[in-house]
Backbone as numpy.savetxt, mean C-alpha at the origin, in Angstrom:
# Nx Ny Nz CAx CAy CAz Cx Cy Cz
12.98 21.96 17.43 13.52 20.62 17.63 12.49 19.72 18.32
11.87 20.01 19.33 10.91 19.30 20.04 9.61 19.40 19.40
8.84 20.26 18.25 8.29 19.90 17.23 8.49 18.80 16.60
9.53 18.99 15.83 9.80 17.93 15.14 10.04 16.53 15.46
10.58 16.52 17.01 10.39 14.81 17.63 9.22 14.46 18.11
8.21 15.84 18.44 6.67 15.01 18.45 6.16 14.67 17.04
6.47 15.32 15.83 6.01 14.94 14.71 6.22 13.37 14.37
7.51 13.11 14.63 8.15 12.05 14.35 7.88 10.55 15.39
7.45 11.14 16.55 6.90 10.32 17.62 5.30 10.05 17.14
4.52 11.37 16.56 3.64 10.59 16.10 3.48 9.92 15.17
4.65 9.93 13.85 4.49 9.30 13.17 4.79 7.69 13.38
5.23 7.39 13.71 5.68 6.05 14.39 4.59 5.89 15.02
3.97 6.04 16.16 2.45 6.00 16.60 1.70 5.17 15.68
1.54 6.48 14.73 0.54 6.12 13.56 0.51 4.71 12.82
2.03 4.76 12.77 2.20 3.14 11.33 2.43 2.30 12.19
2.95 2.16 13.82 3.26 1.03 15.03 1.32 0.44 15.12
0.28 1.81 14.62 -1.08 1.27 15.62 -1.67 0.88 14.55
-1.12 1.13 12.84 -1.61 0.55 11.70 -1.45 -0.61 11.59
-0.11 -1.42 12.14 -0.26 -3.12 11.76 0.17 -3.39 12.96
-0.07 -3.09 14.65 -0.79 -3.16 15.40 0.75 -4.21 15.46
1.74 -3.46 15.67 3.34 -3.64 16.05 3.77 -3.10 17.54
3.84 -3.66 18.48 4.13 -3.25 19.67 6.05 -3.42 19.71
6.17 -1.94 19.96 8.05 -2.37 20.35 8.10 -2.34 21.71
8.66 -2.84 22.34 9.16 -3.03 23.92 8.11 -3.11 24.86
7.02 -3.44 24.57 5.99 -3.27 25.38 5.28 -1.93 25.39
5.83 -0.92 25.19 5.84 0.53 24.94 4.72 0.82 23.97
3.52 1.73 24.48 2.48 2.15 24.09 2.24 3.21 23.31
3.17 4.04 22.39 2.84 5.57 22.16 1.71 6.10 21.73
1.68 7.06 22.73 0.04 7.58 23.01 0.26 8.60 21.90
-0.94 8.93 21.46 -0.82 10.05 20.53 -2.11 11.12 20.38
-2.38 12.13 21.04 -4.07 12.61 20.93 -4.52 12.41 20.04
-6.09 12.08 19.95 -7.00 11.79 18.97 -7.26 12.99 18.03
-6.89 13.99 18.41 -7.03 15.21 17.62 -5.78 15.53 16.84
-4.71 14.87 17.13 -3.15 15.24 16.39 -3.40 13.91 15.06
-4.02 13.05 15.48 -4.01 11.79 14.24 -5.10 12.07 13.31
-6.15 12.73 13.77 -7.15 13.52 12.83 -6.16 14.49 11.60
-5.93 15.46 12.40 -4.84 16.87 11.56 -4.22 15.81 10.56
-3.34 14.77 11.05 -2.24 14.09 10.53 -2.59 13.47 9.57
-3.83 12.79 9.65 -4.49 12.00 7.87 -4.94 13.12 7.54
-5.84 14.03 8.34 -6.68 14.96 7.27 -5.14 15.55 6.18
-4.79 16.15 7.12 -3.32 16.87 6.04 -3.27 15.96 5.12
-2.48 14.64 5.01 -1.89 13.91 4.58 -2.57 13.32 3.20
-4.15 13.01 3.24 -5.15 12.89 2.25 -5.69 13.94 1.87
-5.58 15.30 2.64 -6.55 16.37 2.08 -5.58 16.78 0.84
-3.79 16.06 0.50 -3.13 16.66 -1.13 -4.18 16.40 -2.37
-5.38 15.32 -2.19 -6.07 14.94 -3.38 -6.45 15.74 -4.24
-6.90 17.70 -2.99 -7.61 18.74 -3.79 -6.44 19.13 -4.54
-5.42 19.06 -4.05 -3.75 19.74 -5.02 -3.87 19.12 -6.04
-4.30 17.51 -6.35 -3.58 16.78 -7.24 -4.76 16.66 -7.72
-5.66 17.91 -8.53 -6.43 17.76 -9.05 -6.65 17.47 -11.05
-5.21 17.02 -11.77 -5.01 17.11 -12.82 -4.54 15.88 -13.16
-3.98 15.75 -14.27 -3.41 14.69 -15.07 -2.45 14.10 -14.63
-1.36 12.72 -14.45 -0.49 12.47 -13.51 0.83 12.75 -14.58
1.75 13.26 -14.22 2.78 13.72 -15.29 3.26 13.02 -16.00
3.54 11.99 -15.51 3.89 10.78 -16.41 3.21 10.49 -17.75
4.08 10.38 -18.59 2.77 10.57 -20.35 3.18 9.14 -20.60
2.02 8.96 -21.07 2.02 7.14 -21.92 3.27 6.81 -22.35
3.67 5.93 -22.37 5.01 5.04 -23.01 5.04 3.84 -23.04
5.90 3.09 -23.71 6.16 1.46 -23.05 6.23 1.15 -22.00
5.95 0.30 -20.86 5.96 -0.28 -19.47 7.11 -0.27 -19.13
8.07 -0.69 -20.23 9.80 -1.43 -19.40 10.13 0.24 -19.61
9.94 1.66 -20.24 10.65 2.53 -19.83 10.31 3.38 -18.79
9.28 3.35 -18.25 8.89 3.57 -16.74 9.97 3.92 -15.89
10.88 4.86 -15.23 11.24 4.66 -14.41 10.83 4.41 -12.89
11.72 4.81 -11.68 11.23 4.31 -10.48 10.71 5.59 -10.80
10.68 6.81 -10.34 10.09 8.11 -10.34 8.98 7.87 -10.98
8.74 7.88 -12.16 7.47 7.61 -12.90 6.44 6.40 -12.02
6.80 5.78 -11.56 5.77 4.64 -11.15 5.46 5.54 -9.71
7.04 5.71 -8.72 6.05 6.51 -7.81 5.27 8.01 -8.11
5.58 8.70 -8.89 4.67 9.12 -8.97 3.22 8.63 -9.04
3.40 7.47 -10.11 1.55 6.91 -10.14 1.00 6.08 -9.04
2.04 5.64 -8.10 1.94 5.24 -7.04 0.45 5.80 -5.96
1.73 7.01 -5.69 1.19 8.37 -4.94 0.06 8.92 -5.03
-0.05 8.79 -6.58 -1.54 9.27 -7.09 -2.47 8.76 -6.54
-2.58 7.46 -6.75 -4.05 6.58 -6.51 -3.93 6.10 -4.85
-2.50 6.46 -4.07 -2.67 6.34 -2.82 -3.44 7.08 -2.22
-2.91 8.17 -2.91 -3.84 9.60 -2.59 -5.35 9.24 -2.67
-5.51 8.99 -3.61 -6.77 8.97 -4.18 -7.67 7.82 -3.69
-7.26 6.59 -3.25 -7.99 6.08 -2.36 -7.67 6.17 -1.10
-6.82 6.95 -0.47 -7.09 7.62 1.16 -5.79 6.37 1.43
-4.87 5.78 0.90 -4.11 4.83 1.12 -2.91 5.41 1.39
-2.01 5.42 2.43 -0.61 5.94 2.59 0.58 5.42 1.43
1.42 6.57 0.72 1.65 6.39 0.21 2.84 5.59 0.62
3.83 6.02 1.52 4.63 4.63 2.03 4.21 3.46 1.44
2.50 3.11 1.84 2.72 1.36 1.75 2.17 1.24 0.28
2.02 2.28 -0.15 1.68 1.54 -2.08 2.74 1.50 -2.46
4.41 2.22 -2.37 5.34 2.25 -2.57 6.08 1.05 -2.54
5.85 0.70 -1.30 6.49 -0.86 -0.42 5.94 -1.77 -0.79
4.48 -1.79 -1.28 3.65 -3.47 -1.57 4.71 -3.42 -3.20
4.58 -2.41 -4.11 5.48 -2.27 -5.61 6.87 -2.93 -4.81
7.27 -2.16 -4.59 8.65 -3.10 -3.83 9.18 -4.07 -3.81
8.08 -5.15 -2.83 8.12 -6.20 -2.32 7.18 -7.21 -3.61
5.88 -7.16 -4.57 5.66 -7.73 -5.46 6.88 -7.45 -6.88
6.93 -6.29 -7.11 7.51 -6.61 -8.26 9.22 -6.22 -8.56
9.49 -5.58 -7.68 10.81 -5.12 -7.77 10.93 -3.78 -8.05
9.94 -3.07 -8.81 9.41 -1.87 -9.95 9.90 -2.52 -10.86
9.61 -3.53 -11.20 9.19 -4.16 -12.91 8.16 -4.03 -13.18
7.52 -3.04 -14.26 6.29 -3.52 -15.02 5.74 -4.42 -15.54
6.88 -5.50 -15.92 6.46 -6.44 -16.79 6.30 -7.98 -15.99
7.04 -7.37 -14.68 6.75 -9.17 -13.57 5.70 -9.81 -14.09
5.85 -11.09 -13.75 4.62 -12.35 -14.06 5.23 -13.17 -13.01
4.36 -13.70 -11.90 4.74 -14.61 -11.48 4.44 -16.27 -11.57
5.02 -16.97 -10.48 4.88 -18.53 -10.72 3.23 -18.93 -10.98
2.60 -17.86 -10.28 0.87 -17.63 -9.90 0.32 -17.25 -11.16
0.68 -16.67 -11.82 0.38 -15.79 -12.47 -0.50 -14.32 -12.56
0.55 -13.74 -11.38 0.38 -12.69 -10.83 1.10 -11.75 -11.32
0.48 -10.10 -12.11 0.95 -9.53 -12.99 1.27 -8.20 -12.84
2.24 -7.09 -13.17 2.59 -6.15 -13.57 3.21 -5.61 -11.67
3.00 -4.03 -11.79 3.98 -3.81 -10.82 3.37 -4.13 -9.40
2.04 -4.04 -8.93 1.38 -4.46 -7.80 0.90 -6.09 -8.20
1.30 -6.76 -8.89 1.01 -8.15 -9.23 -0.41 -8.70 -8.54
-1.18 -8.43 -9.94 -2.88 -8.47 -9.76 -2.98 -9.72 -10.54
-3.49 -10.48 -9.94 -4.27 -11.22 -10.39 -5.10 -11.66 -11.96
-5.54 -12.39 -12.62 -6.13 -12.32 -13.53 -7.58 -12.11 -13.47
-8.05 -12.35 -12.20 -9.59 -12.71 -11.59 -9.34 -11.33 -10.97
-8.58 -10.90 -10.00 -8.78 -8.81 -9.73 -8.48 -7.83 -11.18
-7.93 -8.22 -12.02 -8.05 -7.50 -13.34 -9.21 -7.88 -13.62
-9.55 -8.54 -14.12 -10.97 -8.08 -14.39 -12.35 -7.40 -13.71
-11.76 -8.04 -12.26 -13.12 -7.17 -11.44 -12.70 -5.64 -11.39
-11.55 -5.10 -11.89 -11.03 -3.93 -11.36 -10.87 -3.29 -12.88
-11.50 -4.06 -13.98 -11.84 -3.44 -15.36 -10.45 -3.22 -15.67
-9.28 -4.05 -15.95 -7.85 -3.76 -16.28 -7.72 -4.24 -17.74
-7.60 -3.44 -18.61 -7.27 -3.82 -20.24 -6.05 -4.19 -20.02
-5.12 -3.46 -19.88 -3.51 -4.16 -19.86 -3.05 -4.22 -18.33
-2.92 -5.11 -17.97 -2.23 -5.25 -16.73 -1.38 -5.12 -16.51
0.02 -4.64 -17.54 1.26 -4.37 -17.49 1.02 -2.85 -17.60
-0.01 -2.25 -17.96 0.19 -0.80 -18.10 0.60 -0.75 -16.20
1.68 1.00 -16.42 1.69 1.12 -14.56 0.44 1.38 -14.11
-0.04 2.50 -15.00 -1.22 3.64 -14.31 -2.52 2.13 -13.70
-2.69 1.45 -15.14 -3.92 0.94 -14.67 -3.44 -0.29 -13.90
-2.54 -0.83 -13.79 -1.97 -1.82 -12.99 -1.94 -1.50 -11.44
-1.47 -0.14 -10.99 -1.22 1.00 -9.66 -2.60 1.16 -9.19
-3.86 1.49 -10.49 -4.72 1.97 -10.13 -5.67 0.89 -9.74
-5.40 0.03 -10.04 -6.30 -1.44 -9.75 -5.51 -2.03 -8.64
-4.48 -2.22 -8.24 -3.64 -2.47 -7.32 -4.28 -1.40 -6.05
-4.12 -0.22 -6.08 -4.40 0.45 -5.08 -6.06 0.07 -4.52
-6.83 0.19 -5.33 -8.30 -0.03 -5.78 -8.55 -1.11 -4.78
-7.93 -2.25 -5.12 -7.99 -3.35 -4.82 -7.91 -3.45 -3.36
-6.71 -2.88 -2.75 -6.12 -2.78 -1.58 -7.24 -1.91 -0.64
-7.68 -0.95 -1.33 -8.77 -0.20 -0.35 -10.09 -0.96 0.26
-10.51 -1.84 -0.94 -11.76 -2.73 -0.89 -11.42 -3.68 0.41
-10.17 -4.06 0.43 -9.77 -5.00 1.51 -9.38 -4.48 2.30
-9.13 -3.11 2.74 -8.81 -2.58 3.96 -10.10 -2.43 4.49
-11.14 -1.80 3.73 -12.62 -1.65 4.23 -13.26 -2.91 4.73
-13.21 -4.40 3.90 -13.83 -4.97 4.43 -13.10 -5.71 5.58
-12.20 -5.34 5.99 -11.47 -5.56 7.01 -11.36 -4.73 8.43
-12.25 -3.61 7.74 -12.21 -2.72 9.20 -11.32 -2.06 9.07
-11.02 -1.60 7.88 -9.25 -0.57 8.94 -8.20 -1.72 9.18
-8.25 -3.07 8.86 -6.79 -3.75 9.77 -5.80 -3.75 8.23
-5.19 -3.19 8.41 -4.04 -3.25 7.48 -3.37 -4.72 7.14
-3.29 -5.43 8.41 -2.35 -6.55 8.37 -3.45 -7.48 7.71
-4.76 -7.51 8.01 -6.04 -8.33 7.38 -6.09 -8.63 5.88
-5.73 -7.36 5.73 -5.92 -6.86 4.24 -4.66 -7.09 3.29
-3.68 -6.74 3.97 -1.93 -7.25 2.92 -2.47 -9.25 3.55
-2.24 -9.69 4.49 -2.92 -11.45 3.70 -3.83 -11.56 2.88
-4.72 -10.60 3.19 -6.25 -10.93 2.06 -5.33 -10.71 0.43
-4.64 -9.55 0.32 -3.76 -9.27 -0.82 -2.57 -10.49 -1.22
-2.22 -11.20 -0.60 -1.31 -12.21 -0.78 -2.03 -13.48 -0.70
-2.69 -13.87 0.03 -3.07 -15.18 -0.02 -4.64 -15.39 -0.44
-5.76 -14.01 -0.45 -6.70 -14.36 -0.84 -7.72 -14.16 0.55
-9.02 -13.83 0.23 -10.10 -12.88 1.26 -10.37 -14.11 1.56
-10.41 -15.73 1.06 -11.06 -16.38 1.48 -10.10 -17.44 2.64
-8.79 -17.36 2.25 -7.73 -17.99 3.01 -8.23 -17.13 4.29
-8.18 -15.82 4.54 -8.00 -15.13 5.56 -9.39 -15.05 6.18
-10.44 -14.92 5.67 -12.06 -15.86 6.32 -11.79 -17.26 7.33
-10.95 -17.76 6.29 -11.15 -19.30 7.09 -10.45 -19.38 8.36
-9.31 -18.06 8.19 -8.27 -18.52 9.58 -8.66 -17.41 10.33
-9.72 -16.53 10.36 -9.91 -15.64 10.91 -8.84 -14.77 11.39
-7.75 -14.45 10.37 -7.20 -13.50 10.93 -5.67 -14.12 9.68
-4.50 -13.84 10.00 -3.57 -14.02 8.78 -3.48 -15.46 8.68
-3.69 -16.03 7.53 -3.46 -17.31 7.64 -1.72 -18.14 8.33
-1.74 -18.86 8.52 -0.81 -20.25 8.99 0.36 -20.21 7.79
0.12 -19.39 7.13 1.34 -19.59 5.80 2.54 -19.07 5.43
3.72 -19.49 5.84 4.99 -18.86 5.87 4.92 -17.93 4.71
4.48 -17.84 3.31 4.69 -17.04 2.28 4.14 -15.54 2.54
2.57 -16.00 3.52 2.22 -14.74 3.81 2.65 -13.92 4.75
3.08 -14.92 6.00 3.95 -14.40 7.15 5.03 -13.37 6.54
5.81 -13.80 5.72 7.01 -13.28 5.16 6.85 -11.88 4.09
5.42 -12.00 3.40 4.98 -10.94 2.58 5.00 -9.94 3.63
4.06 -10.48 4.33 3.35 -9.29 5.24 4.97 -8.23 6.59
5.30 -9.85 6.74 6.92 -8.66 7.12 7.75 -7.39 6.01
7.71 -8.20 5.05 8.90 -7.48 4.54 8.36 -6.03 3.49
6.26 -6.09 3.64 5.80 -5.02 3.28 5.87 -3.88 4.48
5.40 -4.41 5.77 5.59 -3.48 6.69 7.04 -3.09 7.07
8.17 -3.89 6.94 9.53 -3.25 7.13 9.54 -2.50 5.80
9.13 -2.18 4.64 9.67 -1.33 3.55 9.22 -0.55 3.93
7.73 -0.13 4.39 6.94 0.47 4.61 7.44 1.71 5.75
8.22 0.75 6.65 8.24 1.89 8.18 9.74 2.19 7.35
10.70 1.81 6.57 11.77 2.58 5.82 11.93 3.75 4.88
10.41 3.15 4.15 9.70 4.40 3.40 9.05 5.93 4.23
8.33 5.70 5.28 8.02 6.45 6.01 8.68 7.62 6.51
10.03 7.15 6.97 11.35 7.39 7.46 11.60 8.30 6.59
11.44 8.34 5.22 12.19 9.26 4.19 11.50 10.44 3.83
């Protein structure tokens, strides 16, 4: 029992010091050697998931939710990205619709761009795999050039690397304010499960 509430104490740790969420003033400490174990474990599934992703080609709209997280998971895995928040950004952009388009014209289930499809080599942007896999892709490039800040990187993902240059830090913009909440609340719900 007390295993399992330090597990759970560190996990909260972990995703409270990822978008750098303080509850009550309250600090949870966590050894530097338990958060090592905790990603290494957590990214070292990549050697497991050394094969094909089960999901076999089909139309986009018959995708279920299972099928997408699975391809989710994959490329979370695979770029060192927690799978919680590739789960939650799908979530919060598209609903798990494959086929979303937005007012932007922002596309498929991680709603990429027309200008990140192409830098991210995307033939169909409604496909999941390559939509997930350019989505995830995408998200890593901006966590890196961000240092590790998670919260840097979901504005850089919503409003753009250059909005978030100019304001040095999340821009002034209720749309992103509101993205960036309601990815990290899916996120710490997802976690949870």
């Amino acid at each position: 029992m007390m295993e399992e509430m330090y597990n759970v104490m560190q996990r909260i740790a972990e995703i409270t010091g990822r978008f750098g969420i303080r509850r009550h003033n309250v600090k949870a400490e966590v050894p530097e050697a338990s958060m090592n174990s905790f990603e290494n474990e957590m990214f070292n599934m990549e050697r497991v998931k050394n094969q094909e992703l089960l999901v076999s080609a089909k139309d986009p709209s018959e995708y279920t939710k299972d099928d997408i997280n699975k391809i989710a998971d994959h490329y979370a895995r695979k770029n060192k990205i927690p799978e919680a928040l590739v789960r939650s950004m799908i979530s919060v952009e598209s609903s798990y619709d494959p086929l979303a388009v937005s007012h932007k014209g922002a596309m498929g289930l991680m709603q990429i761009m027309p200008a990140v499809a192409g830098e991210m080599n995307v033939d169909d942007p409604f496909s999941p795999e390559q939509n997930v896999e350019a989505g995830t892709g995408y998200l890593k490039k901006l966590i890196n050039y961000y240092n590790g800040d998670y919260t840097k990187a979901l504005a850089a993902y919503n409003s753009g690397m250059g909005t978030v240059d100019r304001a040095n830090g999340v821009p002034n913009i209720n749309e992103t304010k509101r993205y960036i909440d309601k990815v990290v609340t899916a996120y710490l719900e997802n976690s949870e499960k």
